[in-house]
mmCIF file as gemmi writes it, N, C-alpha and C atoms, coordinates in Angstrom:
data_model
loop_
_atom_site.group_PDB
_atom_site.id
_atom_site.type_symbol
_atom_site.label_atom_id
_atom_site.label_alt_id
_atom_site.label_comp_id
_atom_site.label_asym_id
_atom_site.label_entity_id
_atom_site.label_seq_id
_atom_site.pdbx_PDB_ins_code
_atom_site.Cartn_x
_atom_site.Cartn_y
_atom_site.Cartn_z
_atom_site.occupancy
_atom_site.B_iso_or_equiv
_atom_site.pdbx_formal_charge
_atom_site.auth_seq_id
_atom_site.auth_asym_id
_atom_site.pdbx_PDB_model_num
ATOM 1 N N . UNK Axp A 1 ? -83.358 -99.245 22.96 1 0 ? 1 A 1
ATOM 2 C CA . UNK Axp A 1 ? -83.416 -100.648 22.588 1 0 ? 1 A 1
ATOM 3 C C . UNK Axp A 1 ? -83.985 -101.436 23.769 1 0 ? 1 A 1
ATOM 4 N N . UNK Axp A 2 ? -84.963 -102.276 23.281 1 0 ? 2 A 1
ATOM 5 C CA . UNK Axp A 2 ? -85.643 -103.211 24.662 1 0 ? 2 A 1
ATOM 6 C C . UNK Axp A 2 ? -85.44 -103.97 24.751 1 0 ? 2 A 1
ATOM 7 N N . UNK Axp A 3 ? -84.795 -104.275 26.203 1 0 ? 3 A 1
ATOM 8 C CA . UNK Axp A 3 ? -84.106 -105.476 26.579 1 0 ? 3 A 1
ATOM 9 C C . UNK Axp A 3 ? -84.306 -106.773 26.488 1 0 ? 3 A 1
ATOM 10 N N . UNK Axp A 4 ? -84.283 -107.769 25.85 1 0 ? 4 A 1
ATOM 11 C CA . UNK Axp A 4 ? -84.753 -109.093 25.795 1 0 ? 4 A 1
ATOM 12 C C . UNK Axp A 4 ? -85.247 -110.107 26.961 1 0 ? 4 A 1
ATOM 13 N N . UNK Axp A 5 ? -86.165 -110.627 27.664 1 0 ? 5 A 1
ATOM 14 C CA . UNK Axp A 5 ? -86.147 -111.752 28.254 1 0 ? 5 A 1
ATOM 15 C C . UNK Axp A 5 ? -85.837 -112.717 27.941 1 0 ? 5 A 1
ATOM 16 N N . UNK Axp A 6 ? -84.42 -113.155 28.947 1 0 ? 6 A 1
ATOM 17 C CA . UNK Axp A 6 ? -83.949 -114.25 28.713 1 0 ? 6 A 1
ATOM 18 C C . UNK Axp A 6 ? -83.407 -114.805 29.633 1 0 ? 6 A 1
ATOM 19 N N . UNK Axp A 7 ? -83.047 -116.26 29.504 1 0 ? 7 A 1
ATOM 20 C CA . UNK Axp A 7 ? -82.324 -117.199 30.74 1 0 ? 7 A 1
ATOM 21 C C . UNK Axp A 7 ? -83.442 -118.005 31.095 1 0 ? 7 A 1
ATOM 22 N N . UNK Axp A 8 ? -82.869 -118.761 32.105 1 0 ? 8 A 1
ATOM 23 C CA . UNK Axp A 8 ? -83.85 -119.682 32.612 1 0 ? 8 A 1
ATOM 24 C C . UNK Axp A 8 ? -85.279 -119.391 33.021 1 0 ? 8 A 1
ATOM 25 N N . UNK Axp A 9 ? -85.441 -118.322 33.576 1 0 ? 9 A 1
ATOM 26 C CA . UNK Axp A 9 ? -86.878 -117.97 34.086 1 0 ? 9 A 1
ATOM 27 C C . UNK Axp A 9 ? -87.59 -117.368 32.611 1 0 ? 9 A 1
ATOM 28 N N . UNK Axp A 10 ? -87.182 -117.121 31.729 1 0 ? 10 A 1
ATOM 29 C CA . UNK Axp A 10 ? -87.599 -116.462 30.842 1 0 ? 10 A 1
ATOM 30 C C . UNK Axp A 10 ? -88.556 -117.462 29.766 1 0 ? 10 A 1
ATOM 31 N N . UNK Axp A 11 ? -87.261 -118.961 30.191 1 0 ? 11 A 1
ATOM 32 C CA . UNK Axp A 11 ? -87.372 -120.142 29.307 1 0 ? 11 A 1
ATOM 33 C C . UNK Axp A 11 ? -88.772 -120.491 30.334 1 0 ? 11 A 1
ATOM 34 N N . UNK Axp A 12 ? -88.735 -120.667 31.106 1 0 ? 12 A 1
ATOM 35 C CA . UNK Axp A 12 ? -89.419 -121.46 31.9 1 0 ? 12 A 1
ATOM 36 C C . UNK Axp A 12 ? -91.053 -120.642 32.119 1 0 ? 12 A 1
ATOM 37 N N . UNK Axp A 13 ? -90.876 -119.289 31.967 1 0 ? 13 A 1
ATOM 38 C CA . UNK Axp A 13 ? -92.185 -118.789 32.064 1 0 ? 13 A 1
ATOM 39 C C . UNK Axp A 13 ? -93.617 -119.331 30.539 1 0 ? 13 A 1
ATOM 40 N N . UNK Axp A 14 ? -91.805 -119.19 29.908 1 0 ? 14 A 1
ATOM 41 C CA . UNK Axp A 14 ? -92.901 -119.558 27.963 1 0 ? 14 A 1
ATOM 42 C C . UNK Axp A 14 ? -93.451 -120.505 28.182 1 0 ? 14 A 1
ATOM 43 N N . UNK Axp A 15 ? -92.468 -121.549 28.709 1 0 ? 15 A 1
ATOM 44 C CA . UNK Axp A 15 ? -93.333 -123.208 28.746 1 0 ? 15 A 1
ATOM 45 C C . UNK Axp A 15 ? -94.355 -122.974 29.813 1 0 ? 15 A 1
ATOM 46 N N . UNK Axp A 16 ? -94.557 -122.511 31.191 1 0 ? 16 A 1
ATOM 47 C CA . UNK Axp A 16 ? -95.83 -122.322 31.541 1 0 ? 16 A 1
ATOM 48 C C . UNK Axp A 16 ? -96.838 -121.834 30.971 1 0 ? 16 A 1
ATOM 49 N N . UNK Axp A 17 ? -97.083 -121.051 30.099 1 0 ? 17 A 1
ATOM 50 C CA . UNK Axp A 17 ? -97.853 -119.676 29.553 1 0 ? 17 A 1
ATOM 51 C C . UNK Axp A 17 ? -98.198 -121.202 28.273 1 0 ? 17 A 1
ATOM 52 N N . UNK Axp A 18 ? -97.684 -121.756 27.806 1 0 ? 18 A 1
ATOM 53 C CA . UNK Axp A 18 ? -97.795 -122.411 26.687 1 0 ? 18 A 1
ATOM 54 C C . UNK Axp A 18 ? -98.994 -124.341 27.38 1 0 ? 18 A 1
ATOM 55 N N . UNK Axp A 19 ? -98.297 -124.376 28.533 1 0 ? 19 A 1
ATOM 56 C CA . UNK Axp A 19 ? -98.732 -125.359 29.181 1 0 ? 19 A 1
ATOM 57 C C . UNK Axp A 19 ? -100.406 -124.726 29.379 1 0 ? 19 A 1
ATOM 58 N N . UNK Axp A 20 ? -100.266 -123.803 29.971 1 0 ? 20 A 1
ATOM 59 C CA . UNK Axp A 20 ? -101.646 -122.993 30.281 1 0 ? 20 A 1
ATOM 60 C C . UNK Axp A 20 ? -102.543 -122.863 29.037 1 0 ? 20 A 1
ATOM 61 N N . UNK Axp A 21 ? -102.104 -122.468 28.207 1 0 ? 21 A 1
ATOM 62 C CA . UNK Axp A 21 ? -103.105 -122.1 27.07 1 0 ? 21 A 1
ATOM 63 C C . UNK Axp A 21 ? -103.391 -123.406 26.843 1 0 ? 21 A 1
ATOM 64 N N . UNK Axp A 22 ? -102.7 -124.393 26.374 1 0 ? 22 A 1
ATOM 65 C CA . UNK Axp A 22 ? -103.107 -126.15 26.47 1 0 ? 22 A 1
ATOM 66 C C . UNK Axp A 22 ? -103.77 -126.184 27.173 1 0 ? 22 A 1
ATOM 67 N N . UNK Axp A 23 ? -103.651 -126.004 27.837 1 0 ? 23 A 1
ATOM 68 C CA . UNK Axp A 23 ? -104.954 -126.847 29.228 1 0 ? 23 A 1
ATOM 69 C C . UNK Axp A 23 ? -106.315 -126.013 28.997 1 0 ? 23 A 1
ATOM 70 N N . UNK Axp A 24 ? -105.979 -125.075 28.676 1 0 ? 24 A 1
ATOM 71 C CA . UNK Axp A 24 ? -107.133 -124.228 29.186 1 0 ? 24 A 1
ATOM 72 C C . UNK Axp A 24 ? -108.197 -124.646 27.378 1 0 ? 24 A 1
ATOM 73 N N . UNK Axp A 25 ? -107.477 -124.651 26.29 1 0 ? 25 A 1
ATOM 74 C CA . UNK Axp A 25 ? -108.332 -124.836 25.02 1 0 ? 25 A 1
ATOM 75 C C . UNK Axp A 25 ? -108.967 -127.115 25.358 1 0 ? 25 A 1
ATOM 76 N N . UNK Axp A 26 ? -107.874 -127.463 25.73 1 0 ? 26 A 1
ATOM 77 C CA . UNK Axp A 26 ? -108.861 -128.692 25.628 1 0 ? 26 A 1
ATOM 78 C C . UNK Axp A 26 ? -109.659 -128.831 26.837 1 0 ? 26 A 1
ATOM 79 N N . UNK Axp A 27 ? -109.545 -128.019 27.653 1 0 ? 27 A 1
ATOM 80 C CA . UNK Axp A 27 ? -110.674 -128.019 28.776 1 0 ? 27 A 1
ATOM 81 C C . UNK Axp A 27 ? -111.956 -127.532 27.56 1 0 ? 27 A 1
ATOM 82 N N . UNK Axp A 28 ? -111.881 -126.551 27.011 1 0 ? 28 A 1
ATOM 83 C CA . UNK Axp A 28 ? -112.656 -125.967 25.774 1 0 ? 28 A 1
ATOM 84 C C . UNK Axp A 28 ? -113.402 -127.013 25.32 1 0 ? 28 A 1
ATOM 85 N N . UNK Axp A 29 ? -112.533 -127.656 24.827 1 0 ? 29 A 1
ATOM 86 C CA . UNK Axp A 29 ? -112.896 -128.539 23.518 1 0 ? 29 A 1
ATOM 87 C C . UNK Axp A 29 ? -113.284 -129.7 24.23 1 0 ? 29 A 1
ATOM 88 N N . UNK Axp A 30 ? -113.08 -130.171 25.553 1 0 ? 30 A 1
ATOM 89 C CA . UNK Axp A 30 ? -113.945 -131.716 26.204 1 0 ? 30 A 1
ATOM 90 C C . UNK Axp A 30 ? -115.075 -130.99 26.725 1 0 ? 30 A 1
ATOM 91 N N . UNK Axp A 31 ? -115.543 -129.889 27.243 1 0 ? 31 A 1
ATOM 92 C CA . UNK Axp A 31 ? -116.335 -128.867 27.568 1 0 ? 31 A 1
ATOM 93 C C . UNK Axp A 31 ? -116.064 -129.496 29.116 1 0 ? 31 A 1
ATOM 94 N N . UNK Axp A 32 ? -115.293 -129.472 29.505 1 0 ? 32 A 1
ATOM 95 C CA . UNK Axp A 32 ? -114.834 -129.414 30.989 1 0 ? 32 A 1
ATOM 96 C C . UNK Axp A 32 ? -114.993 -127.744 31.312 1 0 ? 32 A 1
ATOM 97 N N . UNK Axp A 33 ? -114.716 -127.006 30.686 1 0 ? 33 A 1
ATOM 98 C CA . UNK Axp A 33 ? -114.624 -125.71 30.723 1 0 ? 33 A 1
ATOM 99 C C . UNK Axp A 33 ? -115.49 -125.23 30.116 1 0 ? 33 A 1
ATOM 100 N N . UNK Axp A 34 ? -116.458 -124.259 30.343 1 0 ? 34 A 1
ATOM 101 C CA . UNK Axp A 34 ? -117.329 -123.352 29.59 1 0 ? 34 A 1
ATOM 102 C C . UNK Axp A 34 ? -117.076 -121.702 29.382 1 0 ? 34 A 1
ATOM 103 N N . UNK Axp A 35 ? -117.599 -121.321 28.924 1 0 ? 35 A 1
ATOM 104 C CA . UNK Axp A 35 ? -117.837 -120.076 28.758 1 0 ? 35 A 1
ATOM 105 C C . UNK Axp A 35 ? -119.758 -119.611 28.58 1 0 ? 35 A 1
ATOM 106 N N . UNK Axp A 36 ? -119.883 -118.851 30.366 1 0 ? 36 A 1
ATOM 107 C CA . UNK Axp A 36 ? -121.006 -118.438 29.966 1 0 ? 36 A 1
ATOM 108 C C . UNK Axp A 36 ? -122.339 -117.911 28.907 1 0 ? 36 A 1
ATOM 109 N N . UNK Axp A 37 ? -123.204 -117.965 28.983 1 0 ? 37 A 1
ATOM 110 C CA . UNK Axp A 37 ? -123.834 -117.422 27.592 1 0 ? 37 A 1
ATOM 111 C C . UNK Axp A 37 ? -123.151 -117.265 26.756 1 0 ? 37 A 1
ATOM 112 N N . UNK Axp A 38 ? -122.355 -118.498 26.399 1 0 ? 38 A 1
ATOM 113 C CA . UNK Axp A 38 ? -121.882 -118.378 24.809 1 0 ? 38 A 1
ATOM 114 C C . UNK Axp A 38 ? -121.91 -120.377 24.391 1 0 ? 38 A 1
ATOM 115 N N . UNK Axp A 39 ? -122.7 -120.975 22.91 1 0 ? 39 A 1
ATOM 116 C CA . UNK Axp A 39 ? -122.973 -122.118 22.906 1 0 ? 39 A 1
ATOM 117 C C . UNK Axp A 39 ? -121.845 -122.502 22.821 1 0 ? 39 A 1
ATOM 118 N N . UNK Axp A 40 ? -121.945 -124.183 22.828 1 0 ? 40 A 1
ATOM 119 C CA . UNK Axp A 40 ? -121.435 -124.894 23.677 1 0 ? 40 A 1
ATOM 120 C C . UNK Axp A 40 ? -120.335 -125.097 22.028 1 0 ? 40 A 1
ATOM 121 N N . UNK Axp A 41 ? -120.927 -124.789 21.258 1 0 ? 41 A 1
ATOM 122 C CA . UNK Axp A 41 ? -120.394 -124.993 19.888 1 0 ? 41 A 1
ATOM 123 C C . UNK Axp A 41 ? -119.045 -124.274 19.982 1 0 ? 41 A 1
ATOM 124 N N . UNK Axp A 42 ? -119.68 -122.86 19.714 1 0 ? 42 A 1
ATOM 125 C CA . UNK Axp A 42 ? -118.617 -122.025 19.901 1 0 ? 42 A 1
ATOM 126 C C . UNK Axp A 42 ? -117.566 -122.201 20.666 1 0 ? 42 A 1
ATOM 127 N N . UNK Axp A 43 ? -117.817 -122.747 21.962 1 0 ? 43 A 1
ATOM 128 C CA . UNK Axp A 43 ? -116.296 -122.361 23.44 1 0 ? 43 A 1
ATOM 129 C C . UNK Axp A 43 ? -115.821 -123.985 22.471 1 0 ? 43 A 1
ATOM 130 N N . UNK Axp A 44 ? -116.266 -124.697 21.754 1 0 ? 44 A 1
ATOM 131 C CA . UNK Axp A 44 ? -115.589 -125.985 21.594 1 0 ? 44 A 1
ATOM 132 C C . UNK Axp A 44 ? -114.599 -125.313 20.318 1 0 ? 44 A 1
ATOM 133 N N . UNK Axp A 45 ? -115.178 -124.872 19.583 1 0 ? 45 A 1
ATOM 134 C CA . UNK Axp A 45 ? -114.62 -124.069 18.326 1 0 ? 45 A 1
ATOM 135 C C . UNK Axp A 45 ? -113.157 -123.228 18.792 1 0 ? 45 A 1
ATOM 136 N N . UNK Axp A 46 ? -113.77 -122.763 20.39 1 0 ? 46 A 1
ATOM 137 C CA . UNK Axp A 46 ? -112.6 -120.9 20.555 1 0 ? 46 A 1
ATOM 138 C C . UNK Axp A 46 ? -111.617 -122.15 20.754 1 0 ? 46 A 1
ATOM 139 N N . UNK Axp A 47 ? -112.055 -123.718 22.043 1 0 ? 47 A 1
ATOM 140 C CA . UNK Axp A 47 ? -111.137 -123.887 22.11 1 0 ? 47 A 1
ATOM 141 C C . UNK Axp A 47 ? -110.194 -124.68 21.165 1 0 ? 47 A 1
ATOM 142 N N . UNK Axp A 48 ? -110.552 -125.15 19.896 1 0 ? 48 A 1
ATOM 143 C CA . UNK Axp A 48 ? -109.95 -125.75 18.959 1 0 ? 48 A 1
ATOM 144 C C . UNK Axp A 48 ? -109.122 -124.349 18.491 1 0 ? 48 A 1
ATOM 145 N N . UNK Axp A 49 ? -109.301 -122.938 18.238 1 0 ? 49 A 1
ATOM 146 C CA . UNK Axp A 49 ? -108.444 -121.847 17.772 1 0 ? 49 A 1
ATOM 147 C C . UNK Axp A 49 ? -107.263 -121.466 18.968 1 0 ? 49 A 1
ATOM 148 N N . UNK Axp A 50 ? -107.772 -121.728 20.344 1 0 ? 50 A 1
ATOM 149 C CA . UNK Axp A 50 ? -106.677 -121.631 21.121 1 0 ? 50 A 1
ATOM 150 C C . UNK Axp A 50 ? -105.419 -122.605 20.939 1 0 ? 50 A 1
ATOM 151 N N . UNK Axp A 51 ? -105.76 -124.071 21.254 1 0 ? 51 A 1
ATOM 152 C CA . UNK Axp A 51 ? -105.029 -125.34 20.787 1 0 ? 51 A 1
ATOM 153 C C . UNK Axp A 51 ? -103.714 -125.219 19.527 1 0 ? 51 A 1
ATOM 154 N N . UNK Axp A 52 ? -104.685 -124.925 18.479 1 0 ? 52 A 1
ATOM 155 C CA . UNK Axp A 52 ? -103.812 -124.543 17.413 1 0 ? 52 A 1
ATOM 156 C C . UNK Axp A 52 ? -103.22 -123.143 17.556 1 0 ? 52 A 1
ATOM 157 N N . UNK Axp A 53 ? -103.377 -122.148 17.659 1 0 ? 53 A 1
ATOM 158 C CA . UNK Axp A 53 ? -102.443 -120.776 17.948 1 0 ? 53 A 1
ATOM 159 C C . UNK Axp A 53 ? -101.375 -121.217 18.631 1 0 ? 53 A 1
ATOM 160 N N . UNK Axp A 54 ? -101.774 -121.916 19.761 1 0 ? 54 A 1
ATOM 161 C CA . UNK Axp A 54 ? -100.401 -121.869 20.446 1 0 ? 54 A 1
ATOM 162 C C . UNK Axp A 54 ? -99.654 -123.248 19.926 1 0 ? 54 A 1
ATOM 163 N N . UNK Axp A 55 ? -99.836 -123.87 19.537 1 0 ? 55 A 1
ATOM 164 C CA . UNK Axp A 55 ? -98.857 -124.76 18.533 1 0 ? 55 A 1
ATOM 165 C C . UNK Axp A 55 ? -98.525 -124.179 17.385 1 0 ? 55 A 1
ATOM 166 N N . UNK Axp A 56 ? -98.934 -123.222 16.758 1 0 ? 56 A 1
ATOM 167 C CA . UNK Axp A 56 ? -98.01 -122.103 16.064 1 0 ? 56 A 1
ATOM 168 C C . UNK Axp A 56 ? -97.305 -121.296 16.583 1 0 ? 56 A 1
ATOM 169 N N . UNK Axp A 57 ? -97.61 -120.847 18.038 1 0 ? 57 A 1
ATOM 170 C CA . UNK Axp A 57 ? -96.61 -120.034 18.891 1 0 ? 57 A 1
ATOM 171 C C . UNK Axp A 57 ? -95.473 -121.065 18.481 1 0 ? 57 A 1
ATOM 172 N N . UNK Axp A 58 ? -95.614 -122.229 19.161 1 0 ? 58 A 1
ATOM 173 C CA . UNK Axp A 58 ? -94.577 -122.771 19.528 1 0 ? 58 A 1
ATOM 174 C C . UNK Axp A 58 ? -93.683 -123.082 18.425 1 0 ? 58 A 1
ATOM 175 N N . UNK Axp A 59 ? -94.073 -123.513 17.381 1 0 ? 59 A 1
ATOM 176 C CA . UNK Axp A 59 ? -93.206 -123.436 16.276 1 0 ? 59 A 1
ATOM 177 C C . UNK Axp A 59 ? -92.519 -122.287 15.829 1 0 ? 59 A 1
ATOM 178 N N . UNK Axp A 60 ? -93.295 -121.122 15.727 1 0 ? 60 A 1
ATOM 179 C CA . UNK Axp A 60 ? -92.824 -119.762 15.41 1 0 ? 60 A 1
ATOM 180 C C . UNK Axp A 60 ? -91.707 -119.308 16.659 1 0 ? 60 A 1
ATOM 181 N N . UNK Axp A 61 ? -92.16 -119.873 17.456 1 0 ? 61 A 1
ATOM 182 C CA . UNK Axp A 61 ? -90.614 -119.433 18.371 1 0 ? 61 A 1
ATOM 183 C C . UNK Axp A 61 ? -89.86 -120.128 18.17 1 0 ? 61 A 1
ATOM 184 N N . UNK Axp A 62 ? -89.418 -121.574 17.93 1 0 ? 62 A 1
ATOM 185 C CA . UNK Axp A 62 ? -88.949 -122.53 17.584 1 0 ? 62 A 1
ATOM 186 C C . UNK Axp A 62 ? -87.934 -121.948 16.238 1 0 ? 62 A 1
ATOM 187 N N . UNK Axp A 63 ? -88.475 -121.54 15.877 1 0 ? 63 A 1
ATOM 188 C CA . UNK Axp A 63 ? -87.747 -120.723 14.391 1 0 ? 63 A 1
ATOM 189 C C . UNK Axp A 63 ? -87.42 -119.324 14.182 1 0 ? 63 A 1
ATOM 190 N N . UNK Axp A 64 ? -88.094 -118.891 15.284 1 0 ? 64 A 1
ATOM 191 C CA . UNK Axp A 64 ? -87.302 -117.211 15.941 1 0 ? 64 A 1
ATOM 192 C C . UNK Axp A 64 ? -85.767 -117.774 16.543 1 0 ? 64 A 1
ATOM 193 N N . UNK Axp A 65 ? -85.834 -118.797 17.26 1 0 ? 65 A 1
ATOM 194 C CA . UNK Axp A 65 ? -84.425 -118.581 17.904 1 0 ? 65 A 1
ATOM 195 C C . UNK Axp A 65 ? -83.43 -119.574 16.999 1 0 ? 65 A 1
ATOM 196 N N . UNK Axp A 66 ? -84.081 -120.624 16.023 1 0 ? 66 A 1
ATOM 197 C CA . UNK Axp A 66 ? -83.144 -120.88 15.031 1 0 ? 66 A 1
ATOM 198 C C . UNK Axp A 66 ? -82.296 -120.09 14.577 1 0 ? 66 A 1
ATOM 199 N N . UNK Axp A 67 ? -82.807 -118.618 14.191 1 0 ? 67 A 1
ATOM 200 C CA . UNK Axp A 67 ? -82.012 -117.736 13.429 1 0 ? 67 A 1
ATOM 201 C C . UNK Axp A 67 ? -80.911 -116.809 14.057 1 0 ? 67 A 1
């Protein structure tokens, strides 16, 4: 059986990892951020799919630990 991460550092790593992916998709999407040889369309697009994934993370965990 595999042990769960949990407690404060456990809490605190998600919200970084979650802060990060934020930052990193609307860097995407203002094109503050690029992605080499790939258009400008697309990295605006990946970062609109990053944005939203992880606001489904966050809900979906949100309702993992409801239960």
């Amino acid at each position: 059986m595999a042990k769960k991460e949990g407690g404060l550092l456990g809490i605190l790593m998600w919200v970084v990892g979650v802060l990060v992916s934020l930052s990193v998709g609307f860097g995407m999407i203002d094109q503050t951020l690029s992605v080499p040889y790939i258009p400008v369309i697309i990295t605006v697009v990946a970062g609109w799919i990053v944005v939203i994934g992880s606001l489904i993370g966050v809900v979906m965990a949100i309702i993992r630990a409801a239960k």
